[in-house]
C-alpha positions as CSV (number, residue, x, y, z in Angstrom):
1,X,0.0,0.0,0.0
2,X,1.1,3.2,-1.0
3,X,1.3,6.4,1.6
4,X,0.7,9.9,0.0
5,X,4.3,10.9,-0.8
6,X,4.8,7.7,-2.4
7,X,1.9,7.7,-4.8
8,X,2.9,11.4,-5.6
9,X,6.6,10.2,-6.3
10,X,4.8,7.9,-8.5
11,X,2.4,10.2,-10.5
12,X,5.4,12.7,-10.9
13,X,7.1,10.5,-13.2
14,X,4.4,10.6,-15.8
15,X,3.8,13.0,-18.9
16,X,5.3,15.8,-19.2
17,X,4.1,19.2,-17.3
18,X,2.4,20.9,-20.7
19,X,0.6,17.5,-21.3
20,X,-0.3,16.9,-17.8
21,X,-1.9,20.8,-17.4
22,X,-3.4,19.7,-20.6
23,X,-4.7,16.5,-19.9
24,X,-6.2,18.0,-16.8
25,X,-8.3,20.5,-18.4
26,X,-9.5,18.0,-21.0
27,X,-11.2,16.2,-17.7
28,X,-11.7,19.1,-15.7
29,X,-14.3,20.0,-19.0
30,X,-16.3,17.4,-18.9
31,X,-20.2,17.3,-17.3
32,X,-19.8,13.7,-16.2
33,X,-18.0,12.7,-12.7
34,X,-14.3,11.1,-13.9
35,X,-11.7,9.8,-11.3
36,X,-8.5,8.0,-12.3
37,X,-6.8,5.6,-10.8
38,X,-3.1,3.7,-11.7
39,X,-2.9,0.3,-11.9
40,X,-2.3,-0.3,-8.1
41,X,-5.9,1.0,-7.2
42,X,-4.4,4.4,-6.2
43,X,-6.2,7.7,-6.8
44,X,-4.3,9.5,-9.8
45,X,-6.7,12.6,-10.9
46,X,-10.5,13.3,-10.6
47,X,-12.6,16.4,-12.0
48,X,-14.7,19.1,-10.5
49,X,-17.7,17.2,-11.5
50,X,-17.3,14.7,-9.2
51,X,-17.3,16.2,-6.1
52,X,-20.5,18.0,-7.6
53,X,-22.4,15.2,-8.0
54,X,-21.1,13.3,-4.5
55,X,-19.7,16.0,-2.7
56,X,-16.8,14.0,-2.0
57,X,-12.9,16.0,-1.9
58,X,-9.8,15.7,-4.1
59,X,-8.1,15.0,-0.5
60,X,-10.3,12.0,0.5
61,X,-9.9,9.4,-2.6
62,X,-6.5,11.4,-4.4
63,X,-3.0,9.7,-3.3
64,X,-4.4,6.8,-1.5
65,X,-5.7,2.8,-1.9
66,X,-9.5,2.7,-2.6
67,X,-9.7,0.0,-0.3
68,X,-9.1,2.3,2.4
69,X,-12.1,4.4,1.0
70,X,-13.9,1.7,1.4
71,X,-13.1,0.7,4.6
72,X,-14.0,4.3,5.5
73,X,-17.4,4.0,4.1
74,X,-16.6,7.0,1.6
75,X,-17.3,4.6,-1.8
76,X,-19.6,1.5,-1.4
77,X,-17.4,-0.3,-3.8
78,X,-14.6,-0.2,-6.3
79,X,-15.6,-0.5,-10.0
80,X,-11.4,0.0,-10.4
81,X,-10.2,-3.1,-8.7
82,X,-12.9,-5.0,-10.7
83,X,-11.4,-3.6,-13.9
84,X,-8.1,-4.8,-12.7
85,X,-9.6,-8.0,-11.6
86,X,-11.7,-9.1,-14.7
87,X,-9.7,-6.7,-17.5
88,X,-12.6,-5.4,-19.4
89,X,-14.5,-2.2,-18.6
90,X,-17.2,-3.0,-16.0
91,X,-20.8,-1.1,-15.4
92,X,-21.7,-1.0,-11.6
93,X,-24.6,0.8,-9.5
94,X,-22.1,2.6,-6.9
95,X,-22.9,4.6,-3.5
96,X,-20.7,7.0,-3.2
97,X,-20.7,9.5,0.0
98,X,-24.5,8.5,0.2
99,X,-25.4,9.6,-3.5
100,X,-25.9,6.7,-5.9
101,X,-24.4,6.5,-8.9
102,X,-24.4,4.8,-12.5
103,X,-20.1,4.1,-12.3
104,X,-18.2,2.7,-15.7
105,X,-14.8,2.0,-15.6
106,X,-12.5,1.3,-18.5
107,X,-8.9,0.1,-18.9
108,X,-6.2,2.2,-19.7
109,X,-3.4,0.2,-21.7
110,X,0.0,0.5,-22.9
111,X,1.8,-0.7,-26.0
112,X,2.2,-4.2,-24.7
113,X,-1.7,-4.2,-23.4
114,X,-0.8,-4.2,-19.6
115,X,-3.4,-2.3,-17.9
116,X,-1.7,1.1,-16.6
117,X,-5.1,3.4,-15.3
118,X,-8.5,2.8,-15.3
119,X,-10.9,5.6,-15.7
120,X,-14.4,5.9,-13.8
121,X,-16.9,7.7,-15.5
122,X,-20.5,8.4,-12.7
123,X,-23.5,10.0,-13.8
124,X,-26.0,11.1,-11.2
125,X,-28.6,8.1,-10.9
126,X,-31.0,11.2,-9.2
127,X,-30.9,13.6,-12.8
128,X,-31.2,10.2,-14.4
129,X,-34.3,9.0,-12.6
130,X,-35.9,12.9,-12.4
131,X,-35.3,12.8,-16.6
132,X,-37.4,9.5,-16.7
133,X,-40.0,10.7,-14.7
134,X,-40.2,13.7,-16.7
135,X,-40.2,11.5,-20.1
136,X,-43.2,9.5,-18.9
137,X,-44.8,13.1,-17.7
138,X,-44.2,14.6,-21.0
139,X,-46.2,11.2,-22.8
140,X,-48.9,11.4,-20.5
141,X,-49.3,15.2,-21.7
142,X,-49.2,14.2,-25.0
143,X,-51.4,11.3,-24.4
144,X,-54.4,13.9,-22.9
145,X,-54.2,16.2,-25.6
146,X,-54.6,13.2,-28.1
147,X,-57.5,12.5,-26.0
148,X,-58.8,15.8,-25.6
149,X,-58.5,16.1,-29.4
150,X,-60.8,13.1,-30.3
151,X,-63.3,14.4,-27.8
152,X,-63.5,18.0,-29.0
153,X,-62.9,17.2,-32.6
154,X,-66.5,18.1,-33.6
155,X,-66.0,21.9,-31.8
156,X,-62.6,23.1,-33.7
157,X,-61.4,21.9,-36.9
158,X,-58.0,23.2,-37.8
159,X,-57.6,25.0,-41.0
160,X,-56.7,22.6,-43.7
161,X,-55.0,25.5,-45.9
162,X,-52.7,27.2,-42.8
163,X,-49.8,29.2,-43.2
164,X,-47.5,26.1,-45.3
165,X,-50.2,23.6,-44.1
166,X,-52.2,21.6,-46.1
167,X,-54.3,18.8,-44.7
168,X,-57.2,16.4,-45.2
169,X,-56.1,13.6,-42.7
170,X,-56.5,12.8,-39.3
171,X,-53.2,11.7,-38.7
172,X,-51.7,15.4,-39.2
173,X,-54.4,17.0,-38.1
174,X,-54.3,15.1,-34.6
175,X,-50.1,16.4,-34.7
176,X,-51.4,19.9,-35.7
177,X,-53.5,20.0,-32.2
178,X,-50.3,19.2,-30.1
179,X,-48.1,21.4,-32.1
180,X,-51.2,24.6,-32.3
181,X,-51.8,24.3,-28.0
182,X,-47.9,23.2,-27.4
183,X,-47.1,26.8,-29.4
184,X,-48.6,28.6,-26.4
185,X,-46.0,27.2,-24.2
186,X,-41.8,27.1,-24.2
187,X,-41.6,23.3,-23.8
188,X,-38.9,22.0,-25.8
189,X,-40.6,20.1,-28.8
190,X,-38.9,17.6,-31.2
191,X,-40.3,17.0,-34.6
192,X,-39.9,13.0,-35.5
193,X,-40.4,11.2,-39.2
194,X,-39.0,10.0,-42.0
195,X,-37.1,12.6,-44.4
196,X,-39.5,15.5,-46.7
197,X,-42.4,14.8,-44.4
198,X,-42.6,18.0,-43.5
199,X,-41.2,18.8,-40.3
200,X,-39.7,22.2,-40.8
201,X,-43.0,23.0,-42.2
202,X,-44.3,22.2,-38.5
203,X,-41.6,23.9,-36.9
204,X,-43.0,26.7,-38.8
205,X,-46.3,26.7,-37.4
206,X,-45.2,26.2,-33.9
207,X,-42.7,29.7,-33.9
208,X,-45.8,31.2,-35.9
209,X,-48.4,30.5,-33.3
210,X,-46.2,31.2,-30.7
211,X,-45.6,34.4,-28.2
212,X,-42.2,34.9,-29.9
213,X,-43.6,35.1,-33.3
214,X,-42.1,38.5,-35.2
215,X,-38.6,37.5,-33.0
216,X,-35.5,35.9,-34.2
217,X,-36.3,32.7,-35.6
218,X,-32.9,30.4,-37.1
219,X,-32.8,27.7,-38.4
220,X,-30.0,25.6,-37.9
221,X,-29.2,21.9,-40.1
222,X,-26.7,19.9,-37.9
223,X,-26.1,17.5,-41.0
224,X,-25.3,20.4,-43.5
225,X,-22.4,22.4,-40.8
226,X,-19.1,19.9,-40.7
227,X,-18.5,18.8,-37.5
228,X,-15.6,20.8,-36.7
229,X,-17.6,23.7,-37.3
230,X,-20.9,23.0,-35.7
231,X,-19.9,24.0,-32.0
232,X,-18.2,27.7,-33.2
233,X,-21.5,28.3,-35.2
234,X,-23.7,27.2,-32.5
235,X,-22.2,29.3,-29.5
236,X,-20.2,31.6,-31.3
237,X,-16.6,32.2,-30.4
238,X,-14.3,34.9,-28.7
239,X,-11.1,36.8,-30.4
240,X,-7.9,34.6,-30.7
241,X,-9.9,31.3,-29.4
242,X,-8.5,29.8,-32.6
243,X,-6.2,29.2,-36.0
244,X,-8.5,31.4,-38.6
245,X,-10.7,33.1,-36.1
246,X,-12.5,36.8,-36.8
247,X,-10.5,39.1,-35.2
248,X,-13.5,40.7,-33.4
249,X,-14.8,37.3,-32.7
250,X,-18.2,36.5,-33.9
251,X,-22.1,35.8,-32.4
252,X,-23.2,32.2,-32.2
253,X,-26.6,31.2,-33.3
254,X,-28.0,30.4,-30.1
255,X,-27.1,34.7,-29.1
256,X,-29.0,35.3,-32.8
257,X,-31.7,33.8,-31.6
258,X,-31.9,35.2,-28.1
259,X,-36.1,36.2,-27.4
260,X,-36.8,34.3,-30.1
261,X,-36.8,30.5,-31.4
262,X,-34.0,28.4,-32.5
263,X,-34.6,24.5,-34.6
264,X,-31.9,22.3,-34.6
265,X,-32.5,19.8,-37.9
266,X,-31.3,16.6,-38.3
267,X,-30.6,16.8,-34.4
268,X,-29.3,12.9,-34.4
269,X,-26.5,14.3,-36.5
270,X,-24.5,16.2,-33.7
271,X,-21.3,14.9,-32.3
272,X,-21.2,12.9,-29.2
273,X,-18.5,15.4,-27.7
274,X,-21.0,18.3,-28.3
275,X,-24.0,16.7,-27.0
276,X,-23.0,17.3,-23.8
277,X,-23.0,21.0,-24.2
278,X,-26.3,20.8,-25.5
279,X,-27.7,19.0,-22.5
280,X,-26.3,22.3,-20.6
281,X,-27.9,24.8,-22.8
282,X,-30.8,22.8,-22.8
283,X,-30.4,22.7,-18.5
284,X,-29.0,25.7,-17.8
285,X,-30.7,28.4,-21.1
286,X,-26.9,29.8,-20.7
287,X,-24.0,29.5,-23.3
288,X,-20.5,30.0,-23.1
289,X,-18.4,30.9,-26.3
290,X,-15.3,29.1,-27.7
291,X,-12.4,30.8,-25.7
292,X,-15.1,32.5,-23.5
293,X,-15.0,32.5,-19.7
294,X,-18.5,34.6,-19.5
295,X,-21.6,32.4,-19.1
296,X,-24.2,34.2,-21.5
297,X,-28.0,33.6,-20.2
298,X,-30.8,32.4,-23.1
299,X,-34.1,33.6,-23.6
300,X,-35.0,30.8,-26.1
301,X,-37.6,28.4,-27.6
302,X,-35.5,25.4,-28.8
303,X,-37.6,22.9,-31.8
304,X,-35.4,19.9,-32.8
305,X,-36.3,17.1,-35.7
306,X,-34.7,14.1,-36.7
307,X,-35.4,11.2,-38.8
308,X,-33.5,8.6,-36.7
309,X,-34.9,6.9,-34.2
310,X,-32.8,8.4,-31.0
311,X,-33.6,5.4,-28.9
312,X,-31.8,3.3,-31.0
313,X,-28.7,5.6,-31.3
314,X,-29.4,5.5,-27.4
315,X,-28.5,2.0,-27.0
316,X,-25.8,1.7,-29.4
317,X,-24.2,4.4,-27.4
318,X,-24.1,6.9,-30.1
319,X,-26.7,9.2,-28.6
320,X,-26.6,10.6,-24.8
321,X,-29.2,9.1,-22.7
322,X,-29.9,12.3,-21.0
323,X,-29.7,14.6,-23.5
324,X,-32.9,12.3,-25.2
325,X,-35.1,13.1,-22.3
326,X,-34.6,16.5,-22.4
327,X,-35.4,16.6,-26.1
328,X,-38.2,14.5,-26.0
329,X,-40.7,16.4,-23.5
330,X,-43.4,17.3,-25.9
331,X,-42.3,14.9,-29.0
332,X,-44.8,15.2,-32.3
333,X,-44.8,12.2,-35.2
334,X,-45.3,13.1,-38.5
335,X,-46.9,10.7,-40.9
336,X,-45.3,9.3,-43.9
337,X,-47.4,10.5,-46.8
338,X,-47.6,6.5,-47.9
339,X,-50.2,6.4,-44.6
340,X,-52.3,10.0,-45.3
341,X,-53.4,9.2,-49.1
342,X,-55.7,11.7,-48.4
343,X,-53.7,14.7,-48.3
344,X,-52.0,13.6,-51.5
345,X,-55.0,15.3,-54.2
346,X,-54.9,18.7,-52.0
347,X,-50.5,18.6,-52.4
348,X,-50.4,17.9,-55.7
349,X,-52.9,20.8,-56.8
350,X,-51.8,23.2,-54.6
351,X,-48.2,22.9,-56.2
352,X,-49.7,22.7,-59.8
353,X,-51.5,25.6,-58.8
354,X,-47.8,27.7,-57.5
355,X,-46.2,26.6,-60.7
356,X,-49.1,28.2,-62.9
357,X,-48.8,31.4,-61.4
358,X,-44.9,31.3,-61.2
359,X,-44.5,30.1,-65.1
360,X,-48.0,31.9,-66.4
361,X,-49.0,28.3,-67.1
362,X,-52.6,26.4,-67.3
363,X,-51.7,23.0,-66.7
364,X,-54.3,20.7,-65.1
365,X,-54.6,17.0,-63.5
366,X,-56.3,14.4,-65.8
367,X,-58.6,12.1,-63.1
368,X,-56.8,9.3,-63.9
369,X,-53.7,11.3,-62.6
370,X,-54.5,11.0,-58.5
371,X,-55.5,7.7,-58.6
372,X,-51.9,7.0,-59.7
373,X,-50.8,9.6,-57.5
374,X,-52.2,7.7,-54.6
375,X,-51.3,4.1,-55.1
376,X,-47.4,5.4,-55.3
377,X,-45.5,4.7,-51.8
378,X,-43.8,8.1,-52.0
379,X,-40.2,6.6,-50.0
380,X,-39.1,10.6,-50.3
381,X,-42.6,12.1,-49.0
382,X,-44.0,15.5,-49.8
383,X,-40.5,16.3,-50.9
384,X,-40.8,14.1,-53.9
385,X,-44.2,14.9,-54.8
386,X,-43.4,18.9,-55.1
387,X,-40.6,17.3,-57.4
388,X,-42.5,15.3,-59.6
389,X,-45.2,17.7,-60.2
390,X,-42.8,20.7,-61.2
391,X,-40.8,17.7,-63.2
392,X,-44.1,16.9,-65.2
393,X,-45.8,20.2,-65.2
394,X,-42.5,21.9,-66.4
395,X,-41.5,18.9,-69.0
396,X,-45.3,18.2,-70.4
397,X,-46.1,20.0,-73.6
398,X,-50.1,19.9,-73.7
399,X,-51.5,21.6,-70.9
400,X,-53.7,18.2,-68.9
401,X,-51.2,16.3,-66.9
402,X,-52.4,12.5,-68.2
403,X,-50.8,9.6,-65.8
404,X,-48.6,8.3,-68.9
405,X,-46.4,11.6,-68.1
406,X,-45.6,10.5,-64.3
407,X,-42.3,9.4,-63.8
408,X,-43.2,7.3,-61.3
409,X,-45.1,5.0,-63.2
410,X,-41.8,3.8,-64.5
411,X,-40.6,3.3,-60.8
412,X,-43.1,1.5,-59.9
413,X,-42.2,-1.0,-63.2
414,X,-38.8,-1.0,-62.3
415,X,-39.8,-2.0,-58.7
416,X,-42.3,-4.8,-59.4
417,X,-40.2,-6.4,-62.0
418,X,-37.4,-6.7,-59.5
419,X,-38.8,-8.5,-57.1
420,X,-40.0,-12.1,-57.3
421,X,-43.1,-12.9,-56.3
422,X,-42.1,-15.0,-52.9
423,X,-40.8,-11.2,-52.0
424,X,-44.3,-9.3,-52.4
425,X,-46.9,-9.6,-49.7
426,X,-50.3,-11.1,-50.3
427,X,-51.6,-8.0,-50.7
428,X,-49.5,-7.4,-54.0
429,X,-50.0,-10.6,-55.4
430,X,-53.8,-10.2,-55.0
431,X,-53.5,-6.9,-56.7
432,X,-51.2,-8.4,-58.9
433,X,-53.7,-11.5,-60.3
434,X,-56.7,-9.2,-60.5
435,X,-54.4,-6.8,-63.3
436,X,-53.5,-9.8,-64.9
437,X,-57.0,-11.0,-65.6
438,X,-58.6,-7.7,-66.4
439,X,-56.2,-7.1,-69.0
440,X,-56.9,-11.0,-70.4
441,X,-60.8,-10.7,-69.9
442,X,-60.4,-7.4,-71.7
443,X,-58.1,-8.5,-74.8
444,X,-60.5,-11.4,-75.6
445,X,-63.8,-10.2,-75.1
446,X,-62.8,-6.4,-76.1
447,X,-65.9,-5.2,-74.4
448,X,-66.4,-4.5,-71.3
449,X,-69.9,-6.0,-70.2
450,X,-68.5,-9.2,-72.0
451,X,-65.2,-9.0,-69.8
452,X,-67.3,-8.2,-66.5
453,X,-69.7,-11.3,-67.6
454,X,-66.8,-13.8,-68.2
455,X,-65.0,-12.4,-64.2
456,X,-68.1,-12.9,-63.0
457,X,-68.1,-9.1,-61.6
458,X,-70.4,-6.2,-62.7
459,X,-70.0,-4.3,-65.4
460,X,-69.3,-1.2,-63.1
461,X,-67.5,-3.2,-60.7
462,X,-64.9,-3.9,-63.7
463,X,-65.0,-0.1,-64.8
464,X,-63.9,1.2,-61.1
465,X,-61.5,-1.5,-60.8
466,X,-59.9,-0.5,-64.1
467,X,-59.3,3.1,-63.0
468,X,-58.0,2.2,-59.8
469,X,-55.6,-0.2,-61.3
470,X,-55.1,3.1,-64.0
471,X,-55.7,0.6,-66.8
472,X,-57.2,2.7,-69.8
473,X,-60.4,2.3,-70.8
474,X,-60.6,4.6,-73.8
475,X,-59.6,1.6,-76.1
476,X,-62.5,-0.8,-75.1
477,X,-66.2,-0.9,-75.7
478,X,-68.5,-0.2,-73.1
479,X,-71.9,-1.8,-74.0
């Protein structure tokens, strides 16, 4: 066992001084607890952070055995002498100064893979338990206005044709309740669903009908800013802080939008280092710029969106745990377009209609056109409708749209024909067998009464099915 001078003798022969000063404020930095210990179960180095969160002194666990710690009743027990023990990084539930703690430890190795530190990372089990409850609060909110929306949905209908909203089904509309009364309030939202469904579109809304509407409003795509960059643009930096810096330093978005409301796309996107200063804006409302020592209080909405699924990136580790439950208080799913077919006719005019008057054109929709329209799966959304009805409207020389013009008509062939048919649900291969015999009963017969007669379906029965399947029917002779 080591006594105090010893262990100092020890630690002094390490790195040298610039490395150690810097090493130190690399875990002085960090929000999480972190305590080091060498290979002999000694106390090397621990951050500020840690006696936060247990209250515990450098001068009670630095310089001495943790066995003695634990003798003491300062630590429950050592997750560093079961690194040491079983080699690998362990995960325990630790008591430490009467505070319980979520403890990982992890191996430190050299070239030759003999274990030299280990490194104890603790997280507050209290924040982490208080998040949780506030998670299942924040679903139980969500749940009663769901609720509260089916009860009152005969008294207020929301405006199909808002400000950039355009809706028929009850799927968005039950999302534009929670995002219309949520408006009112400053609780962090985050906008889930797959990509072009429209989610800055709702972010929209929500800033619109808020109290800050006519204040700053920024709009901030962590995929689109390189990584490197993301933190200087987000809080801004001071003069000097770095290689390349403005002279006079520059504003952060998060000051830009001070009083008013910030949303953070593609939130999955950020860097795991910078999550963690997130969480603090997100805790705190304060920022601190790169190369700043001044703390700089927020008046904010914050709105984030992603089209990952941040449990997942939860459990692989990729995603902070916390920071997920304090993004997800009030969170609002947006449909796929492939599950509110109904919205699809209103979309598709309404952008016909906002090329006409931008181009001075006339073009229309042949009726056969929606059906088409609504049978496609639309994998990119509302995004990829806008597209293919400025594609067609702009590349069309007569002035009504007919189905034979869509694009994705040849998707759709290119689809079916690779896959076999072990691949396709029952559903296709139903929908499949009934083309296939229209189209015979119609080539033989070449009426269709006869063709209806010989299915064994009405003649009217045969007609619907043949515009729904967008089979023409100008060709054949209805007697």
């Amino acid at each position: 066992m080591l006594n105090s001078a010893q262990a100092k003798e020890s630690t002094s022969k390490s790195p040298l001084p610039q490395q150690l000063n810097l090493l130190d404020s690399i875990i002085q930095s960090s929000y999480d607890g972190i305590f080091v210990a060498d290979a002999t179960g000694v106390g090397w180095t621990m951050n500020e952070a840690y006696t936060r969160i247990t209250g515990v002194s450098k001068s009670e666990l630095l310089y001495r055995d943790l066995k003695d710690a634990i003798k003491e009743g300062i630590i429950s027990d050592s997750v560093t002498y079961r690194v040491l023990e079983e080699k690998r990084a362990i995960t325990i539930v630790q008591n430490v100064n009467g505070v319980e703690v979520l403890a990982t430890g992890s191996p430190v190795t050299d070239d030759e893979g003999k274990i030299t530190h280990v490194v104890t990372n603790i997280r507050d089990l209290r924040d982490l338990n208080y998040l949780k409850s506030e998670l299942n609060a924040s679903r139980a909110f969500t749940d009663n206005l769901l609720k509260e929306f089916s009860q009152r949905s005969g008294e207020e209908e929301i405006n199909p044709h808002l400000k950039g909203m355009i809706t028929r089904s009850k799927e968005i509309r039950k999302a534009l309740s929670i995002a219309k009364k949520v408006a009112k309030v400053d609780s962090t939202v985050i906008l889930t669903g797959e990509s072009g469904v429209g989610k800055e579109v709702f972010a929209d809304f929500i800033h619109d009908h808020s109290r800050r509407k006519g204040k700053a409003y920024i709009k901030v795509n962590c995929a689109a800013i390189p990584a490197a960059l993301l933190e200087s643009e987000l809080f801004g930096y001071e003069k000097g802080a770095f290689t390349g810096a403005v002279n006079n330093g520059k504003t952060g978005l998060f000051e830009e939008a001070n009083g008013g409301t910030i949303f953070l796309d593609e939130i999955g996107e950020i860097q795991f280092e910078l999550q963690v200063k997130l969480l603090r804006v997100l805790q705190e409302l304060e920022i601190k710029r790169v190369g700043g020592t001044r703390q700089i209080p927020l008046d904010i909405r914050i709105i984030t969106a992603t089209n990952q699924r941040l449990e997942k990136l939860v459990e692989q580790g990729k995603f902070r745990e916390d920071l997920y439950y304090r993004l997800n208080v009030v969170p609002i799913d947006i449909a796929p377009l492939r599950e509110r077919t109904s919205d699809i006719a209103s979309l598709a005019n309404h952008f016909l209609k906002r090329l006409n008057q931008k181009y001075d054109m006339n073009k229309t929709l042949h009726p056969e056109v929606l059906p088409v329209l609504e049978n496609y799966s639309w994998p990119g959304n509302i995004r990829e409708l806008e597209n293919v009805i400025e594609r067609v409207a702009v590349t069309c020389d007569q002035d009504e749209i007919v189905p034979s013009e869509l694009a994705i008509l040849n998707k759709d062939k290119a689809s079916n024909s690779s896959k076999s048919s072990e691949n396709k649900s029952l559903k296709e291969q139903v929908y499949r067998l009934e083309v296939d015999m229209i189209q015979i009963a119609l080539k033989k017969h070449l009426t269709t009464r006869k063709a209806a007669d010989s299915l064994g379906i009405s003649q009217s029965t045969l007609v619907k099915k043949m515009k729904r399947f967008h089979l023409s029917s100008q060709e054949y002779v209805h007697d």
